[in-house]
C-alpha positions as CSV (number, residue, x, y, z in Angstrom):
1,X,-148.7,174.6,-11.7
2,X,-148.1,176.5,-14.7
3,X,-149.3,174.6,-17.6
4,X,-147.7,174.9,-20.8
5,X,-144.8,176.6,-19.1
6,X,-142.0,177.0,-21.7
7,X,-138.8,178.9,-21.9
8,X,-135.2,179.1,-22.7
9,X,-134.3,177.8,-19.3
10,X,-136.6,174.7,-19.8
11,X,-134.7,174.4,-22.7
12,X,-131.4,175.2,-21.0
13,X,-132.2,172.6,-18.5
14,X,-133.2,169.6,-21.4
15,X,-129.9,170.5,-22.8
16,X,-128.1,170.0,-20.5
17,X,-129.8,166.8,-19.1
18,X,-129.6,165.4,-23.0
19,X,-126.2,166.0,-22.8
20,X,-125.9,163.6,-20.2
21,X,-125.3,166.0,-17.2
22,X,-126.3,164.5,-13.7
23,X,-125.8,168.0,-11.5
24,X,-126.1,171.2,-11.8
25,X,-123.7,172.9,-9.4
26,X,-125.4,176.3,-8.3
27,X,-124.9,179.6,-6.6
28,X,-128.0,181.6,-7.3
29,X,-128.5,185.2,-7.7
30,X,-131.1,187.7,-9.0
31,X,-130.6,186.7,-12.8
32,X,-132.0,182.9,-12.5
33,X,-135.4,183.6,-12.0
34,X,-136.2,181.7,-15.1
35,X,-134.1,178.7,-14.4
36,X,-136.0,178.5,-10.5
37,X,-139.2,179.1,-12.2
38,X,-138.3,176.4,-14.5
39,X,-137.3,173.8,-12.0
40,X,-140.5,174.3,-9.8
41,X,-142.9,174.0,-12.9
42,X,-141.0,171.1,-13.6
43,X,-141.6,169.7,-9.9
44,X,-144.9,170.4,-9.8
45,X,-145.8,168.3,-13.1
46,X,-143.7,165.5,-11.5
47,X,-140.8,166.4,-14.6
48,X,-138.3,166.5,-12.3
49,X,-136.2,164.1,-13.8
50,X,-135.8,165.7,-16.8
51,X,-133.6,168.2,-15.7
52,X,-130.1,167.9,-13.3
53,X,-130.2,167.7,-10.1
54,X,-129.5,171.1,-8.6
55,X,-127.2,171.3,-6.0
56,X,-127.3,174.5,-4.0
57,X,-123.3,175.8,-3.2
58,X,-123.2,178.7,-1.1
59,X,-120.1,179.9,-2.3
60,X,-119.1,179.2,-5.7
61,X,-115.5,177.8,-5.4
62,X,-117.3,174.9,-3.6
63,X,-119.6,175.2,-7.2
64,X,-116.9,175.2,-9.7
65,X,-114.3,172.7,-7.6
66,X,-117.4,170.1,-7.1
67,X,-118.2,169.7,-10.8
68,X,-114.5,169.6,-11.3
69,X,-113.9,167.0,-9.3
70,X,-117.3,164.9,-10.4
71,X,-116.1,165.3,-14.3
72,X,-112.5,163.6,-13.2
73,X,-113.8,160.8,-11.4
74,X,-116.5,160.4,-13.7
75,X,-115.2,161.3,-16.7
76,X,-118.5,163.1,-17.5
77,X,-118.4,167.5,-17.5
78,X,-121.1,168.8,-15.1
79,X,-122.4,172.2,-15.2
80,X,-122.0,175.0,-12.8
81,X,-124.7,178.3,-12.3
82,X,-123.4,181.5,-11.3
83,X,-124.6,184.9,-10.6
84,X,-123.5,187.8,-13.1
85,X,-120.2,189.2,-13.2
86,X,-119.6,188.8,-9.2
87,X,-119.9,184.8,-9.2
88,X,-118.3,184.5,-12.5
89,X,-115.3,186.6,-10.9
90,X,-115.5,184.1,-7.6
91,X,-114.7,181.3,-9.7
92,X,-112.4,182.7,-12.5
93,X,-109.2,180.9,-10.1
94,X,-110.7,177.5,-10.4
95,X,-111.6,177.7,-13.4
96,X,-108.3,178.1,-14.3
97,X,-108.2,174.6,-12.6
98,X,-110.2,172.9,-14.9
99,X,-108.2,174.7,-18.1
100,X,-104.7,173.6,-16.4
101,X,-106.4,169.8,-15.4
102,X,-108.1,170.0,-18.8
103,X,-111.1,168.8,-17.0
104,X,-114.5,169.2,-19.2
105,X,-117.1,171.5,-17.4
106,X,-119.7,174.1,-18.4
107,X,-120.4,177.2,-16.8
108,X,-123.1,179.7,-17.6
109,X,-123.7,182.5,-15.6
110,X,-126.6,184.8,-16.2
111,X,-125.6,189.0,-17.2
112,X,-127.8,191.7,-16.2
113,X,-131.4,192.7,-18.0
114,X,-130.5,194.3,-21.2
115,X,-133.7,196.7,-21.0
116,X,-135.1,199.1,-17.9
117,X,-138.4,200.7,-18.4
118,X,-140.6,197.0,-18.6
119,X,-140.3,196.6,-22.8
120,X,-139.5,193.0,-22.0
121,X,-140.1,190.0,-19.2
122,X,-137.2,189.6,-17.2
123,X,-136.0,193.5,-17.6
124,X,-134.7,195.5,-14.8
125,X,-136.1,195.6,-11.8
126,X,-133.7,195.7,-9.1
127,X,-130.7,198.3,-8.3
128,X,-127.9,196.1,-8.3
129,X,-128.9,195.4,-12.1
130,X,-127.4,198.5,-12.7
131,X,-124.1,198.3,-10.6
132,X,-123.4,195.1,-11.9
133,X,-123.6,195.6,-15.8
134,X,-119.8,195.9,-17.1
135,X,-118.1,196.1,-19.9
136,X,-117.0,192.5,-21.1
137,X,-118.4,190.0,-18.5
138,X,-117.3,187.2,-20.7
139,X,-113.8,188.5,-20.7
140,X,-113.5,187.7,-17.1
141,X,-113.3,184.0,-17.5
142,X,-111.5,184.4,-21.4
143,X,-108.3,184.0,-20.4
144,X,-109.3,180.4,-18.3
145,X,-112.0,179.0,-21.2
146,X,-111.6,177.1,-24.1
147,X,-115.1,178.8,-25.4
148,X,-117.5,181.5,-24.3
149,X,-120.9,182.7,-26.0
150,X,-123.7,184.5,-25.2
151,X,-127.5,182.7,-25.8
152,X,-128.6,185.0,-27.8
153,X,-132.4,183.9,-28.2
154,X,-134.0,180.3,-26.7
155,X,-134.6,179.2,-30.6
156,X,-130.8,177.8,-30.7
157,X,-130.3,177.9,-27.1
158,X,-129.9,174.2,-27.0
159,X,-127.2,174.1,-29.7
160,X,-125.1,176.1,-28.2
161,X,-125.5,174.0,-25.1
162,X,-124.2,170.4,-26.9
163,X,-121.3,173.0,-29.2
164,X,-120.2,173.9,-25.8
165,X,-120.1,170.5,-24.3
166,X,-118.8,169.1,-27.8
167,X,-116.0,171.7,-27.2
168,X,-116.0,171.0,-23.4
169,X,-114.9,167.4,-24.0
170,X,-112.6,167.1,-27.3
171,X,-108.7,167.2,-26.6
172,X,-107.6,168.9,-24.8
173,X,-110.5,169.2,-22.7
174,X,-111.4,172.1,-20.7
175,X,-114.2,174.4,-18.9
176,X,-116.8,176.6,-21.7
177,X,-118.2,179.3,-20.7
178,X,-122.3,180.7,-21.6
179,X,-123.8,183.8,-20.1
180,X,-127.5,185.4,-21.1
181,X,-129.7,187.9,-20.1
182,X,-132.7,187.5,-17.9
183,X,-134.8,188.3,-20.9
184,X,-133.7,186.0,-22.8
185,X,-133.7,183.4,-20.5
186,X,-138.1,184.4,-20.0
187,X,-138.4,184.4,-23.3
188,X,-141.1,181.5,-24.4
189,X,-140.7,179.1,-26.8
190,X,-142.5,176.0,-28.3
191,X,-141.1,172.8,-27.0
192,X,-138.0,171.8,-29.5
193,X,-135.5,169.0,-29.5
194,X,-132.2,168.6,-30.4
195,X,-130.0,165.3,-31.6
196,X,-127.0,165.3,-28.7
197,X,-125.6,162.7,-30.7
198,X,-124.7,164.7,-33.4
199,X,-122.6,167.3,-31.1
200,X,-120.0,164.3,-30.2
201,X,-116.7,164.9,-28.7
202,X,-113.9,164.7,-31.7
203,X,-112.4,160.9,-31.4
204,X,-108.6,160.5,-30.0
205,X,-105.6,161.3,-32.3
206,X,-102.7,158.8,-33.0
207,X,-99.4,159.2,-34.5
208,X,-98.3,159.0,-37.8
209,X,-96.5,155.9,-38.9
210,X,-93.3,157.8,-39.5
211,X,-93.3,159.3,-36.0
212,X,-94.8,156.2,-34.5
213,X,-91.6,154.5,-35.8
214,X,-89.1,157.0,-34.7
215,X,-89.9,157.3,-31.5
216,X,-90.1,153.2,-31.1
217,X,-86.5,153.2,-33.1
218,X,-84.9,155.7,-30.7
219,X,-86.4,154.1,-27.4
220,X,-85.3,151.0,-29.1
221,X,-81.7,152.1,-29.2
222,X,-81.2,154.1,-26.6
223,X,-78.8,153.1,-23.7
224,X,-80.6,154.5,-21.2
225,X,-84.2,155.6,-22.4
226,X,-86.6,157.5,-20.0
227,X,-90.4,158.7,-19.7
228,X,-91.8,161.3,-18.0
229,X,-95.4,162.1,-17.3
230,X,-97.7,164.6,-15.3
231,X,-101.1,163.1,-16.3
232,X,-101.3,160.3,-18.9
233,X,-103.6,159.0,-16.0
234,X,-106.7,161.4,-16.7
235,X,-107.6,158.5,-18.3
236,X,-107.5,155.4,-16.2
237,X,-107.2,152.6,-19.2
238,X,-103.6,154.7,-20.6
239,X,-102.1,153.6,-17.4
240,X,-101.9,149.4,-18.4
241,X,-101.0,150.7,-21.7
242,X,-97.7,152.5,-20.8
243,X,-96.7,149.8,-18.4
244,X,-96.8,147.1,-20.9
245,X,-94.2,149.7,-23.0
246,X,-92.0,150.6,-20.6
247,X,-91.9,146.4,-19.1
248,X,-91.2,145.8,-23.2
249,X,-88.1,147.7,-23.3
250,X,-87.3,148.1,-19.1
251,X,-88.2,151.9,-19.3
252,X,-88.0,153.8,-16.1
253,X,-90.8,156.3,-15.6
254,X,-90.8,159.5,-13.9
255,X,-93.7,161.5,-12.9
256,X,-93.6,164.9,-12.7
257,X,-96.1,167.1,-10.9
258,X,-98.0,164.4,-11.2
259,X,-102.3,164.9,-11.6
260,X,-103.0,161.6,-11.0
261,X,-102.0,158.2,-11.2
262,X,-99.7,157.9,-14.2
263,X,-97.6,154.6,-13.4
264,X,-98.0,151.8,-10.7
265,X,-96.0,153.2,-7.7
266,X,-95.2,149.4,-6.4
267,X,-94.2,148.7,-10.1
268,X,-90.0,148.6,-10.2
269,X,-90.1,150.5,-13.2
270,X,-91.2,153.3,-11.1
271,X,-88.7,155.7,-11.0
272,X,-90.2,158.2,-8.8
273,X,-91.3,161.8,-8.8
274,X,-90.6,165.1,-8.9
275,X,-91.9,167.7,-7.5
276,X,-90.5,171.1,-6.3
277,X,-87.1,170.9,-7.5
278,X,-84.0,172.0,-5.6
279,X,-81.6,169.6,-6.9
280,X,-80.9,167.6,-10.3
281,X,-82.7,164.1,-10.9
282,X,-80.2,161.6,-11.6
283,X,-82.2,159.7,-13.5
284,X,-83.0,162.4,-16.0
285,X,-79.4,163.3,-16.1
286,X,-78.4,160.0,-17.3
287,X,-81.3,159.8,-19.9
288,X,-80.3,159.9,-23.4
289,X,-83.8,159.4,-25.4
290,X,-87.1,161.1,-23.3
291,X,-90.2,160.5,-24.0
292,X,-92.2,163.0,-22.7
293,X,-96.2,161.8,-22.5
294,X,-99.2,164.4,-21.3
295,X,-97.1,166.7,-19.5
296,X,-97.1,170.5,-18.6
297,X,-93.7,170.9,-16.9
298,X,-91.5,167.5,-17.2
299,X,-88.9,169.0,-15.2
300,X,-87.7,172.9,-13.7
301,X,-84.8,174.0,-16.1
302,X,-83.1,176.3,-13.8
303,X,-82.2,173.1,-11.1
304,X,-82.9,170.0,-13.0
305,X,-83.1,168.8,-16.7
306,X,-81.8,166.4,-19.0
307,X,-78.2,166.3,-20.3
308,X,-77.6,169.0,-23.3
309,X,-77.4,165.5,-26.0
310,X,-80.5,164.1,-25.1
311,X,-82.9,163.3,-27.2
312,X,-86.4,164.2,-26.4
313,X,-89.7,163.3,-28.3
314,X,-92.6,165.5,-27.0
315,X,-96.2,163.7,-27.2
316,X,-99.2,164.9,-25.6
317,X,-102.6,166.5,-25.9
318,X,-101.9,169.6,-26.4
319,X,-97.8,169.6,-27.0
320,X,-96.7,173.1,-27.6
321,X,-99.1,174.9,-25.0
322,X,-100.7,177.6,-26.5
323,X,-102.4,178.5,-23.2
324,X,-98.5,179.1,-21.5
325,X,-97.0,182.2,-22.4
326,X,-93.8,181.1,-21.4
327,X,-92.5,177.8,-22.4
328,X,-90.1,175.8,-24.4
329,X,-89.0,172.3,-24.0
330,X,-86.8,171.9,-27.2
331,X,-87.5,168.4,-28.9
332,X,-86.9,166.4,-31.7
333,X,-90.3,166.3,-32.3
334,X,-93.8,167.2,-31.0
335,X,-97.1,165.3,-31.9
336,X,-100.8,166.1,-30.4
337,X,-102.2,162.4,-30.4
338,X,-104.3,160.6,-27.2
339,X,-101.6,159.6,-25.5
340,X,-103.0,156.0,-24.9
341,X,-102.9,155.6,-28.7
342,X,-99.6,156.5,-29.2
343,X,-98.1,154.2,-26.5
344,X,-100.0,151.3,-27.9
345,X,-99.2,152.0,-31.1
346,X,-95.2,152.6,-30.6
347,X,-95.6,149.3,-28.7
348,X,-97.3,147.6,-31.5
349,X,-94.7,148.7,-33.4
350,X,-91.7,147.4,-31.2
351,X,-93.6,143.7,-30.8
352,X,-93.6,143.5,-34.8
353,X,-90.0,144.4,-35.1
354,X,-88.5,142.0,-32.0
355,X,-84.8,142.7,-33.6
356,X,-85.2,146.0,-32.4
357,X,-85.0,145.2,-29.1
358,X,-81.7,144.0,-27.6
359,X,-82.5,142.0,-24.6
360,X,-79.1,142.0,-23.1
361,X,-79.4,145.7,-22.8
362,X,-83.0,145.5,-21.4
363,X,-82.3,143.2,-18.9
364,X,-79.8,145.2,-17.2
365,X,-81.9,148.0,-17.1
366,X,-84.4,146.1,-15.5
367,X,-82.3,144.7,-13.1
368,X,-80.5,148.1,-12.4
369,X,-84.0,149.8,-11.7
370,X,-85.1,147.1,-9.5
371,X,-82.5,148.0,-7.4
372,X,-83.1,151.4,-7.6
373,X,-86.5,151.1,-6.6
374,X,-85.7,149.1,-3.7
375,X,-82.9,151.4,-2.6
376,X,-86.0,154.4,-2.7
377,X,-88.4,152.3,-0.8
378,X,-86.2,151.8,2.3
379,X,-85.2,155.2,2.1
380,X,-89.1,156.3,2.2
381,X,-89.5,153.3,5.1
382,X,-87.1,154.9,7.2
383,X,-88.3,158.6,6.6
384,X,-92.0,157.2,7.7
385,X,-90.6,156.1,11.3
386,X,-92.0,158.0,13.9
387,X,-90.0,160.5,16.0
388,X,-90.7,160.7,19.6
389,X,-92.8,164.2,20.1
390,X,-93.2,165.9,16.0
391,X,-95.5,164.4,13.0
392,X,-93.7,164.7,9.8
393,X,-95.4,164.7,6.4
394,X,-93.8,161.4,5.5
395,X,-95.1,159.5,8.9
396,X,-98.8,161.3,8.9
397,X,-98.8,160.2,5.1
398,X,-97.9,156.5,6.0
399,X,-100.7,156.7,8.3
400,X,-103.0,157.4,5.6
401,X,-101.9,154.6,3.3
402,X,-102.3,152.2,6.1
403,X,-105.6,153.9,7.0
404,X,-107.2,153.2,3.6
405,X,-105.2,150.2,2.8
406,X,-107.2,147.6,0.4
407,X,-109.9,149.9,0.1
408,X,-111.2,151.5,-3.0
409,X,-110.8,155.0,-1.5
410,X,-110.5,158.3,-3.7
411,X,-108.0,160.6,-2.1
412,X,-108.1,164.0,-3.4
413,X,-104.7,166.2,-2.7
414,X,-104.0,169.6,-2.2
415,X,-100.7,169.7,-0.2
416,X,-98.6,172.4,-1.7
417,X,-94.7,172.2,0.1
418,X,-95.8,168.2,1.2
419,X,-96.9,167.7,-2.2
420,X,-94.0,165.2,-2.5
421,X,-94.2,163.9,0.6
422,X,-97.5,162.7,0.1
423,X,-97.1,161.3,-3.2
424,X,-94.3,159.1,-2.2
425,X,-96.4,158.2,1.1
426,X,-99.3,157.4,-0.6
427,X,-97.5,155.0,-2.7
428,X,-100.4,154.8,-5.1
429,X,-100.5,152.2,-8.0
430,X,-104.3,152.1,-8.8
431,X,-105.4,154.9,-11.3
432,X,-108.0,156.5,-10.6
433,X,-107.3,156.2,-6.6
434,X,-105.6,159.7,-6.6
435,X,-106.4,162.8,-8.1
436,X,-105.5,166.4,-7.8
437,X,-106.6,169.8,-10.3
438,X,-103.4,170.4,-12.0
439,X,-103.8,174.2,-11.9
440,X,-102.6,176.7,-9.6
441,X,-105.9,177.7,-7.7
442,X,-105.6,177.0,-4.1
443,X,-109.2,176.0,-2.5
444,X,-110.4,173.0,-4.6
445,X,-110.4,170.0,-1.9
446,X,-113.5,171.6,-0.3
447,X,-116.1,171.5,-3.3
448,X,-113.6,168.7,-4.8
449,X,-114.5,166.2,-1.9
450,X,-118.5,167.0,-2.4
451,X,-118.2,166.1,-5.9
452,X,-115.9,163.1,-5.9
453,X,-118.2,161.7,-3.1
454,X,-121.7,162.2,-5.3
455,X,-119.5,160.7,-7.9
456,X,-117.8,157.5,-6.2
457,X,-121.7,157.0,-4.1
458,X,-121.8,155.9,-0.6
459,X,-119.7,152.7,-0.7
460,X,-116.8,154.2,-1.9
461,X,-114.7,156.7,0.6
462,X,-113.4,160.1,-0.5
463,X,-110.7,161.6,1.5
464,X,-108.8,165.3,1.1
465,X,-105.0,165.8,1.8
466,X,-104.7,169.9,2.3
467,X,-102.6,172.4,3.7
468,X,-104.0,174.9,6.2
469,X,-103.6,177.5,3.8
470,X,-105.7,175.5,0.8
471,X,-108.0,174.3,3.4
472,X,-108.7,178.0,4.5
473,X,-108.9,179.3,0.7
474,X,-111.8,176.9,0.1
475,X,-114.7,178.2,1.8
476,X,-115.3,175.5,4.5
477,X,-118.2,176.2,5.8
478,X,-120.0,175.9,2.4
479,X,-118.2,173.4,1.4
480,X,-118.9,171.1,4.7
481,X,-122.7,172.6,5.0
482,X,-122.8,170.9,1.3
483,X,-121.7,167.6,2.3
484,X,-124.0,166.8,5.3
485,X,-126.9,168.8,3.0
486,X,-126.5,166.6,0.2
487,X,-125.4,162.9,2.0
488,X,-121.6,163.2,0.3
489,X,-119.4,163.1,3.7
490,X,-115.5,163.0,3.3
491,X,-112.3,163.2,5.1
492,X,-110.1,166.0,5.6
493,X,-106.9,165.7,6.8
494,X,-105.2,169.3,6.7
495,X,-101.0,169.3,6.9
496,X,-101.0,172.3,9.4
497,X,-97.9,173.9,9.4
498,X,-100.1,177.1,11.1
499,X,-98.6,179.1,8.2
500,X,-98.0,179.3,4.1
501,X,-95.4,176.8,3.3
502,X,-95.1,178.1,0.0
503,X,-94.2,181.8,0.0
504,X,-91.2,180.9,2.8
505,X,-90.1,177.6,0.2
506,X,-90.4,180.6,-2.6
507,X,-88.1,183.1,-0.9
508,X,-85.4,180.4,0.3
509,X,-84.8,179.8,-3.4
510,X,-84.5,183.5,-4.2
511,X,-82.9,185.1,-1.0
512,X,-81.1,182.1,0.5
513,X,-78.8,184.4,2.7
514,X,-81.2,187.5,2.4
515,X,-82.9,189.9,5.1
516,X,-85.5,187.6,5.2
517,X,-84.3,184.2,5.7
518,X,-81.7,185.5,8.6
519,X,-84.8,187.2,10.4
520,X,-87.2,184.0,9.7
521,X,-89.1,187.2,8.7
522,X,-91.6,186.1,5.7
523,X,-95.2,186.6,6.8
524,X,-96.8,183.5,6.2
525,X,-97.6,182.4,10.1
526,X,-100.9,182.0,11.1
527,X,-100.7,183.1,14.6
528,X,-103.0,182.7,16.2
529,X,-104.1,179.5,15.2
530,X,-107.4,178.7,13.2
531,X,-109.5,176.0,14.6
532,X,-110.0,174.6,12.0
533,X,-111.7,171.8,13.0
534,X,-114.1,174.1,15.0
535,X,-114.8,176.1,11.9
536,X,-116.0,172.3,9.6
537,X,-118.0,171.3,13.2
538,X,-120.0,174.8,12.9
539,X,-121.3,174.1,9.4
540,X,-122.3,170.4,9.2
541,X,-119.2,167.9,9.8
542,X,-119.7,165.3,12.5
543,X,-116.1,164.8,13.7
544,X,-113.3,166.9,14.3
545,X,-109.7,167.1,16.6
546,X,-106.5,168.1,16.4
547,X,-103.5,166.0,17.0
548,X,-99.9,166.9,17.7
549,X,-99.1,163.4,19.2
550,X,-97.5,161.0,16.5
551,X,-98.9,158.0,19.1
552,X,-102.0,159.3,19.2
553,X,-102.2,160.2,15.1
554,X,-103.5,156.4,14.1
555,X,-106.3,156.1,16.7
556,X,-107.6,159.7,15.9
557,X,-107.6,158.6,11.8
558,X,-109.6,155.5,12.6
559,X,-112.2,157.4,14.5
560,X,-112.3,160.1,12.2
561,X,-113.0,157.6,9.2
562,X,-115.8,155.3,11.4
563,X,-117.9,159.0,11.4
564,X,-117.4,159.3,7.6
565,X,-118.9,155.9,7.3
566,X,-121.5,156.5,9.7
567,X,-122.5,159.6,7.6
568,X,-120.9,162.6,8.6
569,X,-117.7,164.8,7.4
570,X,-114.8,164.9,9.3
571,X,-111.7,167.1,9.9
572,X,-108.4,166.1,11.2
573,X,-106.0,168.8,11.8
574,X,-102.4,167.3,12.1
575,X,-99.7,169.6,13.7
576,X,-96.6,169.6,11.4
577,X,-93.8,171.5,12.3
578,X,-94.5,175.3,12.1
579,X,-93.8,177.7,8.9
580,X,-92.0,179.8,10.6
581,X,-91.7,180.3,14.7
């Protein structure tokens, strides 16, 4: 017991436990000394409770995707330890996750000693302190961060904790970034505190009456009025809100690469989703007033957009992207409000001006997209049928949805090519039910499942929908040796195609006649095949098979679900038909 023990990583820790983080996600290394140090004084004086839990990830994508996941279930950022410039390069991809996802989490890595010949504790004392000192180690993650700073001394270490978390959780949200040397992080201090309360997150934005009223006036008089959204649904409660606007006025709503769950999928208003894009959406063709809520990319120019007289009101978070190099979606007008706020408010607005709203006109929009709805539905009923000897996307995804049917389940995604598929076979209408990271980092479902299951506790069942190639990108065996470690077991269920869907997908669109698709030459097989079953068996999960059988599919999902109850992990590898022969 060390008694009067004292540093900036005690203080670190009470930061970060004021702040109201549960876990501390970590892959140590030879800079944390004073954070283990910390933790064990801690123990030892029975203070353990103080601090966050720490929650040892032996790769750091398993790290970065499990607080990610925990902060969008929960709603709460987590924090995530790293070693020097080699972890913080091992999770710079998912990162960009949480930045894309706009998903609040803090990471602080240490940097090496600052001194070498002993002037200081915590100075240099090992080789690799040397080889890993570069340049700009914050720079790494700059381009994927809302903020990074260096803790200069412990004195206003805890600060720049709640600054970061402030930052961490304000719209749009996003990951911060904190790094320190080891001598800072051994330097002792007299026991502080600091008010979290006055480090709050900066309260949701609204429109401004004249906006609020144009947008309700041209949804109001348009003939055939449309909204699109990608992730209105990060927050649970918007979801009611924007069904009792589009019911008021018989809306149809698209979702677009969608994050979550935006819009009821059972609801007839529903007017489907999009996805990767090879042809033009009728229903956005025929749209002549779009409103565009929380959305990144509401549709892929080159193959599918709105008619050139549409017009197209652009609300959201964070509505002219500064984080995209690239983009333009020219509107009538943009507005950065919570996009719950706005869609009460426009509705407000609509239920105190009823002579607005022409109900002849609504009603046969209503009935019209009832049809349409019902004209999908079959469609996706007769796309789910079994065939005799191959498992499609659409029938293993039915057998999901019937798996978890009335349950609370969480299903996490990751399918890149059957991204669609499983959307639509899902069929989800409960937000919150189904989430994914909204970025462009393959590898997240791994850590993901570990954190949505510490999130959702035991009673509540988390299950993964990957492809091969995600599934292999995530570090499995850290990710499952996490799971069993820490009592957070999940379902996998990988869409194995044996090969990258994507790249092939990619070079159909670009070369449709070319070298490569004549020669079904486009090196994305995985041959020979990856058990990867075997590899989630070696490192902790309790149940694992593959299936090729459609017969046999529902059977082997029922017993792979009773070991997740009873406990374990499990992995069920489901042959799809192959990239590429």
């Amino acid at each position: 017991m060390s008694e009067g023990y004292y540093t900036t990583s005690t203080a670190f820790l009470e930061a970060l436990a004021e702040a109201g983080v549960k876990y501390l996600f970590a892959n140590l290394g030879s800079d944390h000394p004073g954070v283990i140090e910390a933790l064990a004084v801690a123990r030892a004086e029975g203070r353990s409770a103080q601090f966050p839990e720490l929650i040892v990830c032996p790769h750091e994508v398993v790290a970065i995707s499990a607080a990610h996941s925990y902060a969008m279930v929960t709603g709460e950022p987590q924090a995530v330890l790293v070693h020097v410039d080699s972890g913080t390069t091992n999770v710079a991809g998912a990162v960009g996750n949480a930045l894309r996802g706009r998903v609040p989490v803090l990471v602080f890595a240490g940097s090496v000693p600052a001194t070498q010949e002993g002037e200081l504790p915590g100075g240099r004392t090992e080789f690799i302190q040397w080889i890993q000192d570069v340049r700009d180690q914050r720079g790494i993650l700059r381009n994927y961060v809302k903020y990074d700073q260096e803790i200069r001394s412990g004195r206003n270490a805890k600060q720049l904790v709640h600054r970061a978390l402030q930052l961490a959780r304000s719209e749009p949200a996003g990951p911060v970034y904190l790094t320190a040397t080891r001598e800072v992080m051994e330097e002792p201090l007299t026991p502080y505190a600091v008010d979290g309360a006055g480090f709050s997150a900066v309260a949701p934005g609204a429109l401004t009456a004249e906006v609020t009223a144009e947008i309700a006036r041209a949804l109001a008089g348009a003939s055939h009025p449309l909204i699109v959204t990608s992730y209105l649904g990060r927050d649970p409660s918007a979801v009611p809100s924007l069904v009792a606007l589009a019911e008021l006025l018989a809306i149809p709503v698209v979702e677009a690469m969608a994050y979550h769950v935006n819009f009821p999928f059972d609801h007839p208003l529903h007017a489907g989703f999009q996805y990767h894009s090879v042809g033009q959406n009728p229903v956005l063709a025929e749209a002549d007033v779009i409103l565009v809520l929380d959305s990144d990319v509401p549709w892929i120019p080159a193959v599918n957009k709105p008619s050139p007289g549409a017009a197209i009101y652009y609300v959201d978070v964070d509505p002219v992207k500064p984080a995209i190099m690239t983009w333009y979606t020219p509107a009538r007008r943009f507005a950065a409000a919570s996009t719950k706020v706005a869609v009460e408010q426009i509705t407000a607005y609509l239920a105190a001006s009823p002579d607005l709203v022409r109900p002849q006109a609504v009603d046969q929009r209503r009935r019209s997209q009832a049809a349409r709805h019902a004209q999908a539905l079959a469609a996706l009923d007769e796309a789910e049928q079994p065939r005799d000897d191959v498992i499609t996307a659409e029938y293993l995804t039915a057998c999901v949805r019937r798996l978890i049917e009335g349950t609370d389940a969480i299903v996490l995604t990751e399918v890149v090519t059957s991204s669609k598929a499983a959307s639509e076979g899902l069929r989800p209408s409960v937000p919150g039910s189904v989430i994914h990271h909204g970025g462009g980092y393959l590898g997240w479902s791994g850590g993901a499942a570990l954190g949505a299951a510490l999130a959702a506790g035991p009673t509540r069942t988390v299950l993964s929908l990957v492809g091969d190639g995600s599934f292999l990108f995530s570090a499995p065996a850290s990710a499952f040796w996490a799971q069993r470690r820490y009592a957070a077991p999940s379902l996998t269920i990988v869409y194995d195609n044996r090969g990258w869907g994507g790249p092939k997908f990619s070079t159909m669109h670009v070369h449709p006649t070319g070298a490569a698709a004549t020669a079904g030459d486009f090196n994305a097989s995985f041959d020979p095949e990856v058990d990867l079953p075997g590899v989630a068996l070696a490192a902790g999960a309790g149940f694992g098979a593959t299936v090729s059988d459609p017969a046999a599919l529902p059977g082997v999902l029922k017993e792979a679900l009773a070991a997740v109850h009873g406990g374990r992990s499990a992995v069920v590898s489901v042959h799809l038909p192959e990239v590429q022969p």
